[in-house]
C-alpha positions in Angstrom: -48.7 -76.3 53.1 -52.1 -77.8 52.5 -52.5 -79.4 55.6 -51.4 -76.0 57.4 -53.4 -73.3 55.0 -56.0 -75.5 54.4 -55.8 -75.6 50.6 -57.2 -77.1 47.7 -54.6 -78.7 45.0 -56.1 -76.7 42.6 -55.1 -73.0 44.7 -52.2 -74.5 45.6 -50.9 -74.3 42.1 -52.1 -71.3 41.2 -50.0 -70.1 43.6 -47.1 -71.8 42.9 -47.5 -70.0 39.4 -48.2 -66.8 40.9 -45.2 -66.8 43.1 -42.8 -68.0 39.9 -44.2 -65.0 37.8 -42.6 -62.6 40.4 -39.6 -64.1 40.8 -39.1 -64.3 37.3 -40.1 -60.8 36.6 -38.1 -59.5 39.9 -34.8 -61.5 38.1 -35.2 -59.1 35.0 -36.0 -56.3 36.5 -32.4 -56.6 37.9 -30.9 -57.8 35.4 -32.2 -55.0 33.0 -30.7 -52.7 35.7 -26.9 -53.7 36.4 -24.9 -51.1 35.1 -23.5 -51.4 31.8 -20.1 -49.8 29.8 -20.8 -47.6 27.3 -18.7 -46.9 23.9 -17.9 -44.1 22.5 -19.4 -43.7 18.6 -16.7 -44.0 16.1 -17.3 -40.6 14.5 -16.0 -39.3 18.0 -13.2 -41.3 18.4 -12.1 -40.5 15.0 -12.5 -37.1 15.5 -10.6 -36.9 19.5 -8.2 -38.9 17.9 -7.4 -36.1 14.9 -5.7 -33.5 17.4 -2.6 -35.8 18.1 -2.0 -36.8 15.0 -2.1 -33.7 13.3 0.8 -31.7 14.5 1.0 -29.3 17.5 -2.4 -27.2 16.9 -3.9 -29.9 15.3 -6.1 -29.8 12.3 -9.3 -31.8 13.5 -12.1 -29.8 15.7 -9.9 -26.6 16.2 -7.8 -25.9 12.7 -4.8 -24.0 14.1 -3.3 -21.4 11.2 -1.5 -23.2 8.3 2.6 -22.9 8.9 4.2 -21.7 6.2 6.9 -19.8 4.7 6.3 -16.1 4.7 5.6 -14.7 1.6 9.0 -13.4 0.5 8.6 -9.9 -0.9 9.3 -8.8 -4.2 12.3 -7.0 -4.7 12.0 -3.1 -5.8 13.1 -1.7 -9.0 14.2 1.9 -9.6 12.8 4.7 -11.6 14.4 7.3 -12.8 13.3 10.9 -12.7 14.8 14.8 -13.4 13.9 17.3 -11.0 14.5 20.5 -11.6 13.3 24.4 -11.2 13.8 25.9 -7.9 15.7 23.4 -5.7 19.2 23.1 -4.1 20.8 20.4 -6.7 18.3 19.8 -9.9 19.3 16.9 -11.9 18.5 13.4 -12.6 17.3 11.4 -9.7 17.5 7.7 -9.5 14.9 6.5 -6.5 12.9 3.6 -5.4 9.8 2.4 -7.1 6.8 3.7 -5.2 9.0 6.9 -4.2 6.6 10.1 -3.9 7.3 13.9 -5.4 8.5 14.7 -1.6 11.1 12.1 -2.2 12.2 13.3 -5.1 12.5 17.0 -3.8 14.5 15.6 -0.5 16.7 13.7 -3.4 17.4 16.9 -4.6 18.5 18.5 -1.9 15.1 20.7 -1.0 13.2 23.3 -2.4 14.8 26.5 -2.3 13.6 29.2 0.2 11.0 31.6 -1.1 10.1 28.7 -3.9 6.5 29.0 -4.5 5.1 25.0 -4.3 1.4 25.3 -4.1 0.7 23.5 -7.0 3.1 20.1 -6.7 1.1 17.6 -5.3 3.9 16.1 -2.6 2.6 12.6 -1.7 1.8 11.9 -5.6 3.4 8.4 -6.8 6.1 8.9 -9.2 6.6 7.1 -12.4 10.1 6.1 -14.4 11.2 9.0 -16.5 9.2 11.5 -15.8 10.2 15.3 -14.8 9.3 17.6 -12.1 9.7 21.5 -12.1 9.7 23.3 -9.2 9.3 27.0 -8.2 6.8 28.4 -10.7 4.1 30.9 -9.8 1.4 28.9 -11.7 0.6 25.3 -12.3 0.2 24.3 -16.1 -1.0 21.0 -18.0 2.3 18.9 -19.2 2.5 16.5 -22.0 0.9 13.4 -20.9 0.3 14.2 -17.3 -1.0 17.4 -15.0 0.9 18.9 -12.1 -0.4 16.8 -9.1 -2.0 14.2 -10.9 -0.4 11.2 -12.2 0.7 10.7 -15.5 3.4 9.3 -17.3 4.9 12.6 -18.9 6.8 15.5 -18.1 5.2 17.6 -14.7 5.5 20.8 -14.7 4.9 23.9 -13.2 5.2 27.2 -15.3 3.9 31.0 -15.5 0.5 31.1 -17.1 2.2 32.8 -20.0 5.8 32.9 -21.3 8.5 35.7 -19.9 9.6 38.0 -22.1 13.4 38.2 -21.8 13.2 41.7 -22.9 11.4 43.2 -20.1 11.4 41.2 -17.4 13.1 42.2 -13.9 15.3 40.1 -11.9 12.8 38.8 -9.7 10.6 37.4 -12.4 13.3 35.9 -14.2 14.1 34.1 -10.6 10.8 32.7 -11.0 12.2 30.2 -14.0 13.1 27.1 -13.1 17.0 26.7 -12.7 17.2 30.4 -12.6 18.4 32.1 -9.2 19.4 35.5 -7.9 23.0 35.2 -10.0 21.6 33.9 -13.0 18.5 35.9 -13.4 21.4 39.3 -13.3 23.1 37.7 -16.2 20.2 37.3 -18.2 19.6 41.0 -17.2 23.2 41.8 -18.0 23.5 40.2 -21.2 20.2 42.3 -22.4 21.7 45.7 -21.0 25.0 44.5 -23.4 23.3 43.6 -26.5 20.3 45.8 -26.5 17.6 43.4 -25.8 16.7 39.9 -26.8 16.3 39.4 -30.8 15.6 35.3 -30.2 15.5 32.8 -27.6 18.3 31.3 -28.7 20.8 34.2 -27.3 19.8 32.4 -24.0 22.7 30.0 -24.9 25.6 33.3 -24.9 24.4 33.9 -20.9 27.1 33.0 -18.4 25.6 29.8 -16.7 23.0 28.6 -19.3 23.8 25.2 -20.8 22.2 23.0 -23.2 20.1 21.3 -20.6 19.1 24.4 -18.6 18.2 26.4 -22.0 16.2 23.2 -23.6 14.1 23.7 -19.7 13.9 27.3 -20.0 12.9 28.0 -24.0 9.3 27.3 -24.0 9.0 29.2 -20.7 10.2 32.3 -22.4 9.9 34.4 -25.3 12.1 37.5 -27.0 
């Protein structure tokens, strides 16, 4: 080489030098460029890992709905309520809690044609032992409750004031709860018979009016 290039001993090394440097820096540029395998973080793993061990839906990334048991519903109690006034079969009515005033009317066989029942509030919730009469012109506060509200007394419905047994016709007797056509002519009858009404309490010696039906009927009407 120095014979050929004509070189000195002293650029002769230099060059050697020179062409070492490149090959050493052309070794790791390769080698700083192979590929390599890569590994997945172990937060990830853990996490891709989670689905199959967790059940069908898993319960890692995507939390599927919990399987359970249903809730089991409780189981309904009964109440107990008297229906009476103008409908096909008053009496006492034993019905499902949460049961409404309609279902206590259908219970009872229906309201009677021509009943007037503007002032019952149908779709009101009923509570155990409480009474509903039907048929009345006007609607009136009861004991511990008032006609469509809720309450736990007595509902009623009732003429704004009594009926007086002395002068009233048929059709406003018919009015009274548990009183129809029939009954409302023997209360009529019984008047034309014994001149008139000296006390409620004659409403016991009428054909058809029993100890239940009167104990409805007495502070609905006077003498």
């Amino acid at each position: 080489m120095q014979l050929r290039c004509g070189l000195e001993p002293r650029s002769l090394a230099a060059l050697a030098l020179l062409l070492a440097g490149a090959a050493v820096l052309a070794a790791t540029h390769f080698w700083s460029g192979r590929p390599q395998s890569l590994q997945a973080p172990e937060r990830v793993k853990d996490a891709a890992a989670a689905p199959a061990s967790s059940g069908p839906r898993g319960a890692g990334l995507f939390p599927g709905p919990s399987v359970g048991s249903p809730p089991t519903p409780a189981s309904g109690g009964r109440i107990v309520v008297d229906v009476s006034g103008k409908v096909r079969r008053p009496g006492i009515r034993h019905l499902p809690s949460g049961s409404r005033v309609a279902d206590a009317l259908r219970a009872a066989g229906g309201v009677r044609a021509g009943a007037d029942v503007t002032g019952l509030n149908r779709a009101r919730v009923l509570t155990d032992g409480e009474q509903i009469l039907v048929g009345l012109p006007a609607v009136q506060a009861a004991a511990g409750g008032t006609a469509g509200g809720s309450g736990s007394g007595a509902v009623r419905a009732g003429p704004a004031a009594p009926v007086s047994l002395s002068t009233a016709t048929v059709e406003q007797l018919d009015t009274l709860p548990g009183v129809g056509p029939v009954l409302a002519q023997h209360i009529v009858d019984y008047r034309t018979e014994h001149g008139g009404y000296r006390s409620v309490d004659e409403l016991r010696e009428v054909k058809g009016i029993g100890d239940r039906r009167f104990a409805d009927l007495r502070p609905l009407v006077r003498p």
